[in-house]
C-alpha positions as CSV (number, residue, x, y, z in Angstrom):
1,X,-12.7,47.4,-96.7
2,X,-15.8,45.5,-98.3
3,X,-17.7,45.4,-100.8
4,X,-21.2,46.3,-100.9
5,X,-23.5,45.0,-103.6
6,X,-27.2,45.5,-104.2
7,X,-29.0,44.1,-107.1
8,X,-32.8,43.9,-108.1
9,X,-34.3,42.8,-111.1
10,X,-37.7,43.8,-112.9
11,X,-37.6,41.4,-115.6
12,X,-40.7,39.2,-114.5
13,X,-42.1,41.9,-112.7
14,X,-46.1,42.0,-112.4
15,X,-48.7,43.5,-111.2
16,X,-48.7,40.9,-108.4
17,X,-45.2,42.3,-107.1
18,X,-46.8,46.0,-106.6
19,X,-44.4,46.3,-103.3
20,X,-41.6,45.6,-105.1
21,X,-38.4,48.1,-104.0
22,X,-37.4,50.3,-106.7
23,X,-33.5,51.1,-106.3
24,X,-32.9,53.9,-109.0
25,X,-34.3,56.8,-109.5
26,X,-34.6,55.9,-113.3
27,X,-36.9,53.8,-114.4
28,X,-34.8,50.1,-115.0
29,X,-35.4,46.6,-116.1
30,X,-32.2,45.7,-113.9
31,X,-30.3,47.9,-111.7
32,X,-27.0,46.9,-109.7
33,X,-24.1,49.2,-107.9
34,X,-21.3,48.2,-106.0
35,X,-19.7,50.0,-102.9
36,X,-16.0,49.8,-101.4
37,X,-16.4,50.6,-98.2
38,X,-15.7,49.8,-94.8
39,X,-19.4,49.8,-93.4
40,X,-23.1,49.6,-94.8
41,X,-23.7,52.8,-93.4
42,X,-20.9,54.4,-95.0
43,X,-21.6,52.7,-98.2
44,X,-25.4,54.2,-98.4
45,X,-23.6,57.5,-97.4
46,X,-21.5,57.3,-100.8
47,X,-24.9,56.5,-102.4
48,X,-26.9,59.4,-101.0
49,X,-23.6,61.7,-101.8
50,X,-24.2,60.0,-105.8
51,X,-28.2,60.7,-106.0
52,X,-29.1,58.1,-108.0
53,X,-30.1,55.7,-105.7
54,X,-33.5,55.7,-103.9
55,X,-32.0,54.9,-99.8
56,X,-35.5,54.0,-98.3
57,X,-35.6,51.1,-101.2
58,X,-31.8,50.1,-101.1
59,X,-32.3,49.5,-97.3
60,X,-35.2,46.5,-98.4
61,X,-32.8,44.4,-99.7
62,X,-29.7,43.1,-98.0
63,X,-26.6,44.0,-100.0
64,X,-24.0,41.0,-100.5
65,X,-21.2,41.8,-98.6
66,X,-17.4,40.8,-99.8
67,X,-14.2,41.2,-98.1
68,X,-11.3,42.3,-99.9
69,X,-8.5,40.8,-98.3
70,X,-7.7,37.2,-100.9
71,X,-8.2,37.0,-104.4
72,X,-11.6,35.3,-105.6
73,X,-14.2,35.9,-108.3
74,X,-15.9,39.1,-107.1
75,X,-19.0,38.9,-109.4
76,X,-20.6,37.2,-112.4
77,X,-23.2,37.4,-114.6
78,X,-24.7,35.4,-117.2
79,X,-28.2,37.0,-119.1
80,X,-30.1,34.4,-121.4
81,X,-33.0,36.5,-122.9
């Protein structure tokens, strides 16, 4: 099994970035979602199966991928507004 983790960011979005992928279907400032799976493609399946998550956009950024086999630090984050 792996992980599967797409993330995108608005924040310093402008009108410059017009082809920027939009990941949800909601309109977000930052959006993030993490899969266990054993394959991309079954990892977008779970995502199609959940709705929220716009497929076409997902597939314009390459997820992170993390094994799950030894212990480590599986994510962080640190937001200084």
């Amino acid at each position: 099994m792996q992980l599967f983790i797409w993330r995108h960011s608005k924040r310093f979005s402008s009108w410059s970035m017009l082809d920027e992928p939009h990941i949800h279907k909601e309109n977000y400032l930052q959006a993030d979602v993490t899969v266990l799976a054993v394959s991309k493609a079954e990892a977008l399946q779970l995502l199609e199966q959940n709705g929220n998550w716009n497929l076409s956009e997902l597939l314009r950024i390459e997820p992170e991928v993390i094994p799950v086999h030894e212990a480590r630090i599986i994510t962080s984050h640190v937001d200084f507004q």
